[in-house]
C-alpha positions as CSV (number, residue, x, y, z in Angstrom):
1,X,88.4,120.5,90.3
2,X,89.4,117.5,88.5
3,X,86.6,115.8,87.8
4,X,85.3,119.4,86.1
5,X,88.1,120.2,84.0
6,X,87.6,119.0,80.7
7,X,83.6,120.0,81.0
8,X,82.5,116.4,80.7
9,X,81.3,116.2,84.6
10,X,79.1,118.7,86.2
11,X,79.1,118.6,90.2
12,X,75.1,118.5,90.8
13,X,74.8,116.7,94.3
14,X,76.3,115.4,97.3
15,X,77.1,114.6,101.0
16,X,79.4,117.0,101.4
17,X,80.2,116.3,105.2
18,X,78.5,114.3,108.4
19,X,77.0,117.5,109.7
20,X,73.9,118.2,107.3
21,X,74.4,122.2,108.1
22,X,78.1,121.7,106.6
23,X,76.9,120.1,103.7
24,X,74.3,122.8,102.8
25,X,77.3,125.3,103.4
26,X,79.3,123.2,100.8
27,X,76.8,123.3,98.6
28,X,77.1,126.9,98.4
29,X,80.7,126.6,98.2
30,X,80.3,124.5,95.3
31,X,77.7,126.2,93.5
32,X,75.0,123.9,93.7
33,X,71.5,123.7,94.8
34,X,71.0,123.6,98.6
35,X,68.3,121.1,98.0
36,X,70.9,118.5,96.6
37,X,73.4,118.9,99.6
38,X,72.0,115.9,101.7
39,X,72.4,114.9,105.3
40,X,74.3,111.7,104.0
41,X,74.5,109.2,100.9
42,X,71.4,107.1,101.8
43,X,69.3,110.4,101.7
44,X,71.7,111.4,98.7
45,X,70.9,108.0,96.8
46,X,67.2,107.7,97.7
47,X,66.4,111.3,96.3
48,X,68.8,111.8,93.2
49,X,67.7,108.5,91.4
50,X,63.8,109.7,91.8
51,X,65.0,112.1,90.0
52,X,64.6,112.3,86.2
53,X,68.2,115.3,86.1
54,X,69.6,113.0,88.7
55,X,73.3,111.8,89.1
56,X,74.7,109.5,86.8
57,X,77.6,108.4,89.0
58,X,79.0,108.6,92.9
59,X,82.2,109.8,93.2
60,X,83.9,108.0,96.9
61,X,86.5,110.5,98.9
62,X,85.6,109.5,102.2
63,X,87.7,107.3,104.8
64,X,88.5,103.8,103.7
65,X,85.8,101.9,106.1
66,X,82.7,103.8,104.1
67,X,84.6,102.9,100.6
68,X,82.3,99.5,100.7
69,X,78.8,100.3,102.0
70,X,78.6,103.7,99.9
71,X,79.9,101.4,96.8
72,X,77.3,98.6,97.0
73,X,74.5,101.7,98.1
74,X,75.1,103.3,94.8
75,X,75.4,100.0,92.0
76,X,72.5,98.8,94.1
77,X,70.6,102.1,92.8
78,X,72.0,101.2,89.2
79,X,74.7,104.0,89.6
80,X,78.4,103.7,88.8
81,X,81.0,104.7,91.1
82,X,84.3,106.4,91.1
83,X,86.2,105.9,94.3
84,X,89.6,106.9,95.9
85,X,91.9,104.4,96.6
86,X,92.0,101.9,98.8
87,X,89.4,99.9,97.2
88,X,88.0,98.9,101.0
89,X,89.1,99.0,104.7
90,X,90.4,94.8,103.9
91,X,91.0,92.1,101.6
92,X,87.8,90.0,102.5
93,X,85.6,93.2,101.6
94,X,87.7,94.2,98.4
95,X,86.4,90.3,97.1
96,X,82.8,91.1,97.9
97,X,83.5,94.5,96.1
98,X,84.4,92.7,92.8
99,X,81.0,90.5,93.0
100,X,79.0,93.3,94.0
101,X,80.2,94.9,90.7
102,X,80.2,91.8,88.6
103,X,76.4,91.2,89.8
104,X,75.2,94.8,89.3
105,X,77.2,95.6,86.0
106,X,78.3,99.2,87.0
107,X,81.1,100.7,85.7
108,X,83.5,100.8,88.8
109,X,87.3,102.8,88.7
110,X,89.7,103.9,91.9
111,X,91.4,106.8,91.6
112,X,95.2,106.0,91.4
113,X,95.8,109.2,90.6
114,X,99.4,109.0,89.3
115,X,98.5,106.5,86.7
116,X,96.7,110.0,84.6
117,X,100.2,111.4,84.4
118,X,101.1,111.2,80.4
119,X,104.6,110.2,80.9
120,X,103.5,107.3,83.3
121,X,101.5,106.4,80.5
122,X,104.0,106.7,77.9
123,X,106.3,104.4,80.6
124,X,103.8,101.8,80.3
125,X,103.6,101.8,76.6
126,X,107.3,101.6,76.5
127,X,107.5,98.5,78.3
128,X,104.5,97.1,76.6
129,X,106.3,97.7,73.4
130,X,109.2,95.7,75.0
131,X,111.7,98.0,73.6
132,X,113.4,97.8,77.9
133,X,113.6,93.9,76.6
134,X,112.7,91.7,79.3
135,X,112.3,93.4,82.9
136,X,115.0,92.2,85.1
137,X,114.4,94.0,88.1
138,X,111.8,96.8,89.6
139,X,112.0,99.5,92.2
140,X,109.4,101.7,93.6
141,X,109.9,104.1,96.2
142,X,107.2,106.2,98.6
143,X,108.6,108.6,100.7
144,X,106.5,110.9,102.8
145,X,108.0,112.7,105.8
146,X,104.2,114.4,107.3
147,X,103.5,111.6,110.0
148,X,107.0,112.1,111.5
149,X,105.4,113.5,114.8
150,X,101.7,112.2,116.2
151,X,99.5,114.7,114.7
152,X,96.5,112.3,115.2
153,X,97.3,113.5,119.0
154,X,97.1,117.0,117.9
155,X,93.4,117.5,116.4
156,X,95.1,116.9,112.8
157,X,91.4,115.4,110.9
158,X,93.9,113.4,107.9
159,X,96.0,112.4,110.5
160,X,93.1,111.0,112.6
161,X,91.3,109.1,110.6
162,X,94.8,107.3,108.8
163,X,95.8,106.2,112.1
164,X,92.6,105.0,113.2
165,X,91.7,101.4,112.1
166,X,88.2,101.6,112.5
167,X,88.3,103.9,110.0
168,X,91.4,103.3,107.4
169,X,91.2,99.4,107.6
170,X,94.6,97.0,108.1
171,X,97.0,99.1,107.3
172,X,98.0,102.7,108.1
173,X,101.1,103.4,105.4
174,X,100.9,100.7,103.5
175,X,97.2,101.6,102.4
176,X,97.5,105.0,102.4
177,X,100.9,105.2,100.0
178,X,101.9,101.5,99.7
179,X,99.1,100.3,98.0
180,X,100.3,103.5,95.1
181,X,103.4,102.3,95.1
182,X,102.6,98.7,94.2
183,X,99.9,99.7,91.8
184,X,102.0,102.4,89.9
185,X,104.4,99.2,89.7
186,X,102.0,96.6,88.2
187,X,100.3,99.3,85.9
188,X,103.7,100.3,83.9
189,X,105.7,96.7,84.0
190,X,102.5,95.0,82.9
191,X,104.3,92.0,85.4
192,X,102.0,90.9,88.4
193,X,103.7,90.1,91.4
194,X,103.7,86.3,92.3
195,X,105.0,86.9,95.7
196,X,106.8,88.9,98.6
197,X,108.5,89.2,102.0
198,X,107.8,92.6,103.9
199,X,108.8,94.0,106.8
200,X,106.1,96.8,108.2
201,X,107.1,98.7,111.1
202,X,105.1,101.8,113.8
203,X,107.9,104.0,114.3
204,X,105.9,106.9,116.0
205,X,105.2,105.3,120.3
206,X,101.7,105.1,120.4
207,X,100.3,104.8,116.6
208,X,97.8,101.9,115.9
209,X,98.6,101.3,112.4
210,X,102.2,100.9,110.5
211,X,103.8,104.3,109.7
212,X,106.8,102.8,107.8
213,X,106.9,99.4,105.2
214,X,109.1,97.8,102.9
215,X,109.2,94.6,100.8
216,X,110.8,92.5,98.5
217,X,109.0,91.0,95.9
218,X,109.6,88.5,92.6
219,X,107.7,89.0,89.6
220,X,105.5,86.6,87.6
221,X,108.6,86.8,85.2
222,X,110.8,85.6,88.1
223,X,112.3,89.0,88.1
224,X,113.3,90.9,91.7
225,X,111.5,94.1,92.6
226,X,112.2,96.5,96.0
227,X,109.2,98.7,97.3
228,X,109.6,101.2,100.0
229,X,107.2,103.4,101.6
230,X,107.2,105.2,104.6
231,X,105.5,108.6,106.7
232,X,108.2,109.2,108.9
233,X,111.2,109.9,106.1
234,X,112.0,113.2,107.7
235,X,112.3,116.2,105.1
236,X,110.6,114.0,102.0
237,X,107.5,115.7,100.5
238,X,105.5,113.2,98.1
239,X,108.4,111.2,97.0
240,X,107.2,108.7,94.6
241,X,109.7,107.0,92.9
242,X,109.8,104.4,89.8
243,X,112.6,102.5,88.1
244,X,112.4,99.6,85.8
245,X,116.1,97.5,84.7
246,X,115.8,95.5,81.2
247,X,118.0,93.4,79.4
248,X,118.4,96.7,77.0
249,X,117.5,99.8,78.5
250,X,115.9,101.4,82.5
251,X,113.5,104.4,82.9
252,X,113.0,106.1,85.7
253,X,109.9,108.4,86.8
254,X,109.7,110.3,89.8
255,X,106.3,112.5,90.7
256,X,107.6,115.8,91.6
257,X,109.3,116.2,88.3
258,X,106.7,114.5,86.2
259,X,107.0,115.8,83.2
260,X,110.6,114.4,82.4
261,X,110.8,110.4,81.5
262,X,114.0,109.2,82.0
263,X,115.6,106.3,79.4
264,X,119.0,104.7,79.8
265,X,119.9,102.6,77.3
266,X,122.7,99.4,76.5
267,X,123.9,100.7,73.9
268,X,123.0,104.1,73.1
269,X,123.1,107.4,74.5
270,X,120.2,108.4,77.6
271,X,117.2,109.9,76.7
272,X,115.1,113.0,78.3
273,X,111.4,112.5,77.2
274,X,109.3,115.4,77.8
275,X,105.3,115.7,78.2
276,X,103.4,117.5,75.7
277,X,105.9,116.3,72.9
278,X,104.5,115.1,69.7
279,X,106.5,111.9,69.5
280,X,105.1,110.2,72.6
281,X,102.3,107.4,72.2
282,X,98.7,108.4,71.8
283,X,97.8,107.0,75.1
284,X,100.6,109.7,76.5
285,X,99.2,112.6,73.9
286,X,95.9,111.6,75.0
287,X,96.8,112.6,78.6
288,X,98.3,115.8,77.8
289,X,96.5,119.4,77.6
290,X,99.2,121.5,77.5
291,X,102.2,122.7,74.8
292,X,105.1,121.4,75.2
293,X,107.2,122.9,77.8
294,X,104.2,124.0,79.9
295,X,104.0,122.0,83.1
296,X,100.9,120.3,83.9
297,X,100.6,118.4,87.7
298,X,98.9,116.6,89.9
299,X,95.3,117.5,89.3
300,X,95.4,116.7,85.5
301,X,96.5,113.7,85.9
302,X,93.8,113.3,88.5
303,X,91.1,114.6,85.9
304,X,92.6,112.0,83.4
305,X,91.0,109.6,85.4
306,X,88.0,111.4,85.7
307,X,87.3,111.8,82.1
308,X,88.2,108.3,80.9
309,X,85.9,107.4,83.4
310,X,83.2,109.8,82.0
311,X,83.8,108.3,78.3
312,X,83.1,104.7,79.1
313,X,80.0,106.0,80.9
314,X,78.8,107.6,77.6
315,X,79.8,104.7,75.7
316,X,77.4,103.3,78.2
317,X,74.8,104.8,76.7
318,X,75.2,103.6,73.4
319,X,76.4,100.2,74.3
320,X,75.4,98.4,77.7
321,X,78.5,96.0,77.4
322,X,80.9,99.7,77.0
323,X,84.0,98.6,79.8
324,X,86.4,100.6,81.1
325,X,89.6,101.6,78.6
326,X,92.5,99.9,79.9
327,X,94.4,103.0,81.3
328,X,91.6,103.3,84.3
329,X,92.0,101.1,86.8
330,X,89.3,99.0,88.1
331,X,88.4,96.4,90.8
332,X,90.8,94.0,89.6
333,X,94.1,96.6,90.9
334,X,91.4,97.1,93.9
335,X,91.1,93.6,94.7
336,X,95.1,93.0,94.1
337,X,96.1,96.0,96.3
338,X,94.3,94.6,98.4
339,X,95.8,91.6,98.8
340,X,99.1,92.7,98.5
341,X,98.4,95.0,101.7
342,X,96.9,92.0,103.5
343,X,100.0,89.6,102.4
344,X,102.5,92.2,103.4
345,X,100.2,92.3,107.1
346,X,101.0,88.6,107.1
347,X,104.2,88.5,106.0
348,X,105.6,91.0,108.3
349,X,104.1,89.0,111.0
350,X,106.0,86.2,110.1
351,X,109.0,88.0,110.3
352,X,109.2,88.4,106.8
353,X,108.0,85.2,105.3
354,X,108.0,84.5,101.7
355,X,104.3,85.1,101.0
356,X,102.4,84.5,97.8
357,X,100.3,86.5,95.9
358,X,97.7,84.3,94.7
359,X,93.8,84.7,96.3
């Protein structure tokens, strides 16, 4: 849906499940030809670039552990890839990620999907701009209340496959919502973090992988930041959370009321910025479809992504050095997600021990 909305992508292939009959039913589904619903994505890979219609990119919504060997498949075969986030099932393979797409010199982006919304967007360019002054202090929330009983115990196929660590890699809340909420963090402050002490925690008896995380972290700027995430927060939906403290002003944006921006100011009155309104930056216009006043969601900002991503591979047609623009993110958040889920791993078993960053 997302990927198809602004009529730059066209779904013509895929390996739509691990049962080959499924995938020729989803090719169906999906209006496609049969003949390009393949058993998996070696078949899928080996046929479409023998063919002269055949896909110009591999879009990655599987389980973390596949994230890497359907990656290197794909820029092997010279085609660029859009994946969902995490960038791999660990730190070490997130590294030979980055030289894999260094080497092969394929356009690579992760879906962190709440980065498309316009009035994230416009929160970034606000804090570029520096008009918040200097950030003092940063906090980023990501509440979630579905894991609260064992579903993987109860045939539930999300569930499963989070809370298995053969498939979803070191961390089970941390890199399912964590590694959003320490993106979504980066992305708007512009500030990297330089280090943290977290505290990760299996609330549910029996789960393999952390269901509940928080940390502290400092800033590059020596500022203090808070990040909370947790799957067992009884009664919350999808509740992402940002705020960012300067020396003269805060914002606060919070995902199930994305369209209002929030700005408190020193010494002026509070501010209500809406999507859609002329006003806002260009990269914040760019991201908006819809009139002011009508609300637009989740998968816009998802097809944001999407057709960024599809611009910088036409560019690629016209220019072989065309990179990503700098709203998408790349392997470089992959690789620092990464290593902030590993570090938090660490830290936690250290009982909270001052970590850095660095790698």
């Amino acid at each position: 849906m997302a990927a198809e909305l602004d009529g730059n992508i066209e779904l013509v292939a895929g390996a739509f499940s691990q049962d080959a009959g499924k995938s020729k039913a989803a090719a169906q589904t999906y209006g496609i030809d049969e003949a390009r619903a393949y058993a998996n994505y070696e078949e899928m890979i080996a046929a479409e670039t023998k063919r002269a219609d055949g896909i110009d990119f591999v879009a990655i919504v599987t389980p973390n552990h596949l994230h890497l060997p359907i990656a290197r498949a794909a820029m092997e075969a010279g085609l660029h890839v859009m994946s969902d986030k995490p960038a791999t099932a660990n730190f070490q393979e997130a590294l030979d990620l980055k030289n894999i797409v260094e080497r092969t010199n394929r356009l690579y982006a992760l879906t962190f999907t709440y980065t498309g919304y316009p009035l994230v967007r416009e929160a970034r360019e606000i804090c570029r701009r520096g008009e918040l002054g200097a950030i003092r202090k940063v906090m980023v929330e990501y509440l979630q209340g579905w894991l609260t009983q064992p579903l993987e115990k109860m045939g539930q196929k999300q569930a499963e496959w989070r809370s298995d660590p053969a498939k979803s890699g070191i961390g089970g809340c941390i890199g399912d919502i964590g590694v959003h909420a320490f993106n979504l963090l980066e992305y708007v402050t512009g500030q990297p973090v330089k280090k943290l002490s977290a505290t990760l925690r299996t609330m549910v008896a029996g789960r393999a992988l952390d269901d509940d995380c928080s940390a502290m972290l400092v800033f590059e700027n020596g500022a203090p930041g808070i990040l909370a995430a947790s799957q067992i927060a009884v009664g919350e939906r999808n509740g992402l959370r940002l705020r960012v403290y300067g020396e003269k002003g805060s914002l606060e944006w919070y995902q199930e009321d994305p369209n209002r921006l929030q700005l408190k100011w020193l010494d002026r009155p509070d501010q209500t910025l809406h999507a859609g309104s002329a006003f806002l930056s260009e990269a914040a216009r760019h991201a908006t479809r819809l009139p002011l006043g009508h609300p637009e969601g989740f998968v816009e900002a998802f097809a944001n992504i999407y057709r960024d991503f599809s611009h910088a591979i036409f560019e690629r047609q016209e220019r072989p050095d065309a990179s990503l623009s700098g709203s998408v993110c790349g392997i470089e958040e992959g690789v620092r997600s990464m290593a902030f889920m590993e570090r938090a791993i660490g830290s936690s078993k250290a009982d909270g021990a001052w970590t850095a960053l660095e790698y």
